[in-house]
N, C-alpha and C positions, 0 to 999 in steps of 0.2 A: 579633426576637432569637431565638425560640425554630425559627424559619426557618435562620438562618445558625449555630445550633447542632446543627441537623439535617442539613445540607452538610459540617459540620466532618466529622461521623460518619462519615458516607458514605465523605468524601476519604481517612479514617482506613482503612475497611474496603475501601475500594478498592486502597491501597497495599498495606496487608495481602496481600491477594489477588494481587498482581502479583507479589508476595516467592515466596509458599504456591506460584504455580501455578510460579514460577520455578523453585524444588528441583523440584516433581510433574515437571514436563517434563524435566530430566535425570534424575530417578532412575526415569521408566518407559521402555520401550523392549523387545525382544528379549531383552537383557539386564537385570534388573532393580538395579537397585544401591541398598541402604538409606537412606534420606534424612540417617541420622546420618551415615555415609560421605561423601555427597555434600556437607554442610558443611563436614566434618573437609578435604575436598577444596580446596574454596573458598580456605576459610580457610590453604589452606599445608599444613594439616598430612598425615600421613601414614596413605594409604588400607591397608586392610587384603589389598585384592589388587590387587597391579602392574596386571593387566587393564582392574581399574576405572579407574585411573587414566588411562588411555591414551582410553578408549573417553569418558571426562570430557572431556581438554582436549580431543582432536582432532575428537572429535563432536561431541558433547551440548553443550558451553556453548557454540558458536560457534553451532549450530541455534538453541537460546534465546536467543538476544541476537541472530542476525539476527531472531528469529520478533516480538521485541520490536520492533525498527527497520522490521520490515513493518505489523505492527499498529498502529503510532503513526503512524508516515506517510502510509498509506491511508486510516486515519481523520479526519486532519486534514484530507488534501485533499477528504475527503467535504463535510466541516464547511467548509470554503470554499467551495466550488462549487456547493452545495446555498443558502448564504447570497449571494452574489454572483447567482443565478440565480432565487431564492426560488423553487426546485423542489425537493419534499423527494426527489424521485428522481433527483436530478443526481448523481455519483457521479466520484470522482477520474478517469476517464477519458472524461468526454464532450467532454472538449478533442481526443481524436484519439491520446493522445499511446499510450495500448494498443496501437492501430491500426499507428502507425507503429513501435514497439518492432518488436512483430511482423513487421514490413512487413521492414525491416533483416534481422531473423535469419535471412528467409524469403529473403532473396537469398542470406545465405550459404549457409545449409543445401538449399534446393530449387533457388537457379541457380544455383551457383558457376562454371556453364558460363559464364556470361552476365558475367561479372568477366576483370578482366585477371588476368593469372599471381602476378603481385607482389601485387594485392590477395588473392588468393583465398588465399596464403598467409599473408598477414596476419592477415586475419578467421579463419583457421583456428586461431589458435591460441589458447593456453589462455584470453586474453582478448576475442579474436575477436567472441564472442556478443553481450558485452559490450559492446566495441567497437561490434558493429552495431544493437544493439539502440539505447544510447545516442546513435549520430547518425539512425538512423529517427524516436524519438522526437522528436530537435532540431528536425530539418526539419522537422516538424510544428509543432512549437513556435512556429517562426521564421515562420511561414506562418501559423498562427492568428497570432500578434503585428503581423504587417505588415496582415493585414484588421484587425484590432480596431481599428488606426490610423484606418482611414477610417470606420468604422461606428460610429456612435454609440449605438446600440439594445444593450443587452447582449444581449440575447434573442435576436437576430441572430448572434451571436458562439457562440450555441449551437448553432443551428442549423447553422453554419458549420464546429464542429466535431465534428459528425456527420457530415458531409458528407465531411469529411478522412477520417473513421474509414470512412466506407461505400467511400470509393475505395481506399484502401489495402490494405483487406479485401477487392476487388475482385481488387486485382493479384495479395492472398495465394491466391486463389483459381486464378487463370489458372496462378500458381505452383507450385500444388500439383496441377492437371490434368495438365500435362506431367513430373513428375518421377518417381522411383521408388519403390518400397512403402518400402524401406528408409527412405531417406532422410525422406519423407512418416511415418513414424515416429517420426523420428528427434524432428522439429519440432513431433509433435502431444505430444510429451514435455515438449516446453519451454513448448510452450501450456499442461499443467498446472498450470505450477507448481512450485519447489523451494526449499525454504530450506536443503536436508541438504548442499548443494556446495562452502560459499564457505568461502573462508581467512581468514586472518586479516587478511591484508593487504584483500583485497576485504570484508572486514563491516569495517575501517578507515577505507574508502572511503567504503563506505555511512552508516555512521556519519555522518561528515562531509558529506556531502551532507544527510544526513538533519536535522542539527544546523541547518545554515543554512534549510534551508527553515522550521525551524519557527520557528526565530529571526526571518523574513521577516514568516510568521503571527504571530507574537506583537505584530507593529509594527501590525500592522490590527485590532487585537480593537475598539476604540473605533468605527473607521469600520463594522465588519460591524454593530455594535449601532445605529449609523444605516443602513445599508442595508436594515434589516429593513422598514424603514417605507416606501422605496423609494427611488428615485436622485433625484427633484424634494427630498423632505425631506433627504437626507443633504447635498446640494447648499445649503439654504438655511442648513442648520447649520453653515457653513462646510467642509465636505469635499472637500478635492482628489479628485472623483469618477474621472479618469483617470488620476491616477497609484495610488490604492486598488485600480483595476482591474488595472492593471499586475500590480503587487504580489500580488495574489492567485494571479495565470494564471501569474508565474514561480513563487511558491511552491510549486501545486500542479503545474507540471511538472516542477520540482528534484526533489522527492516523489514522485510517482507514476511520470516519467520513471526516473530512478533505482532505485525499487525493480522495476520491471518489465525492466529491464538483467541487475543481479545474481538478479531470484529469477521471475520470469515475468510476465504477466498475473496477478492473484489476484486474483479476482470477491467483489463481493460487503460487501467487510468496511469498505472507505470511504465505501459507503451505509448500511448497516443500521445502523454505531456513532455517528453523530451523531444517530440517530433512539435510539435506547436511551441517549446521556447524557442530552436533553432529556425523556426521558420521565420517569427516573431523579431529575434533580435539579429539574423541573417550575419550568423559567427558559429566558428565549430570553437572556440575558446571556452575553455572548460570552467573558466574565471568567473565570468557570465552566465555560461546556462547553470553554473552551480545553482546562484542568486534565482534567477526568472527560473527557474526548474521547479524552485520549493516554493516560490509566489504563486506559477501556475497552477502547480497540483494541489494547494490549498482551495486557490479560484474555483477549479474542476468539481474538485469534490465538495466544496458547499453549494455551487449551482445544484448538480447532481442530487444533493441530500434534501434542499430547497424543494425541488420537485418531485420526490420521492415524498414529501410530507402529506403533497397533494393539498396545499392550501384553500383554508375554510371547509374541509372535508375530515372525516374522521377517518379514512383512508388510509392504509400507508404502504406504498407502493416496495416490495424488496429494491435495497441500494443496489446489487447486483445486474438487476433488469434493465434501471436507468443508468448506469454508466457504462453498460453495453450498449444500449440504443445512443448513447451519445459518441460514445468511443468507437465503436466501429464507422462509422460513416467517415467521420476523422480518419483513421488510417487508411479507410477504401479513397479517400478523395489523397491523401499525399502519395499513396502509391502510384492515382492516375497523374499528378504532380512531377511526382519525382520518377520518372521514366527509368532512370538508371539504376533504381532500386531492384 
């Protein structure tokens, strides 16, 4: 009793904290703008400089509410891939699907020579990136899902998609030897990282993508709490072991594909937060870290994005940079933690 009244707590002060960092992230920036302003804002009412208001809807909240939709999504699909693999360093993109986002962009941006004319004008536009990014990641997808078919080892399935990720990575390479400084700039940009870009219509999108995936995740909480024990037990407990599998790999590609579409590759933060809910709320029930999984990764990625603004500075630090220097020290210190890892 005195257990699930200490989670209440937690879940209390976690929501808290995702509200807190939510004002903090629009009202620090270059520009600073008062936190009572920035509710008065929220809420309809009227700010006390035109400025601020403009620099609110057109920047700031659309930044914090994709930075919220990254945070929650990466760290989901951390928490599935790490349980479906029982590898605490499996990480939303060991399916390939980083690799192939990549892979895509990297044809627009480094070959467009290597495209027909109709396409290259296609991908070039404003949704372009997007566009490419989103079917690199597919075909990866579609490709890990046709091998998982015949392989029955999930561990297999792992290695399998490392294998996508190393070739892909391969081409990005050939890709990026032959092309020009410019342009080779152009895509070590977008390897970054960005969440400052997207309209409303695209964090619309994302949203929406983003909704279903977790909606997917939330249908497996039950079977990941038997997979912990492994795939012979969840099997005897009655578990449809290959469609649970399923289930998992589109989840975390809706998710991960998706948000490395609209906002990059972001390292780091769908590993580290499902190893910080579990530490947190000291439970492997999938019930719970569902909940504190997408609080945290909310949390993570607006501290992260907060400091990436570089407040009162016109600065802006790649998100990429800052959730590796946070995220890695995190994993190095629970590996020295958790011995058994």
């Amino acid at each position: 009793m005195l257990f699930i009244k200490k989670q209440k707590i937690l879940f209390t002060l976690l929501l808290l904290a995702v509200v807190f960092l939510f004002l903090v992230n629009i009202s620090l920036g270059s520009v600073s703008i008062p936190l009572k302003e920035v509710v008065k804002g929220i809420f309809g009412q009227e700010m006390n400089k035109e400025s601020w208001e403009i620099i609110l809807w057109n920047f700031r909240f659309p930044k914090a509410i994709t930075a919220i939709l990254v945070g929650i999504g990466l760290s989901m699909s951390g928490l599935l891939m790490q349980t479906l693999f029982r590898n605490p360093l499996a990480g939303p993109y060991v399916l390939g699907l980083s690799s192939g986002g990549s892979l895509g962009v990297a044809f627009v941006i480094l070959g467009t020579g290597l495209l027909p004319t109709y396409l290259s004008s296609l991908f070039l536009s404003s949704y372009g990136l997007v566009l490419a990014s989103s079917l690199g990641a597919f075909l990866v997808l579609l490709a890990v899902l046709l091998v998982s078919q015949k392989l029955k080892d999930t561990m297999a399935i792992l290695i399998v998609g490392l294998m996508f990720g190393s070739f892909t990575s391969a081409i990005v390479s050939v890709l990026a030897y032959f092309t020009t400084a410019e342009k080779l700039q152009k895509f070590t940009f977008w390897s970054m990282g960005s969440i400052s870009n997207l309209t409303w219509q695209e964090i619309s999108i994302l949203s929406s993508l983003t909704f279903i995936g977790i909606a997917i995740s939330f249908t497996v909480i039950k079977p990941l709490n038997a997979l912990l024990l492994g795939e012979k037990y969840a099997k005897s407990i009655g578990v449809n072991y290959k469609k649970t599998r399923f289930l998992i790999i589109v989840a975390t590609s809706i998710l991960a594909g998706s948000i490395t579409a609209f906002a990059g590759p972001i390292a780091f933060i769908g590993l580290a937060v499902p190893h910080m809910a579990k530490l947190l709320f000291q439970t492997s029930n999938h019930l719970i870290l569902f909940w504190s999984t997408l609080l945290l990764g909310a949390i993570v990625m607006l501290v992260c994005d907060t400091i990436a603004q570089v407040p009162g500075n016109d600065l802006t630090l790649p998100i990429n940079a800052v959730t590796s220097v946070i995220g890695a020290p995190i994993v190095i210190w629970l590996l020295v933690r958790k011995k058994r890892f």
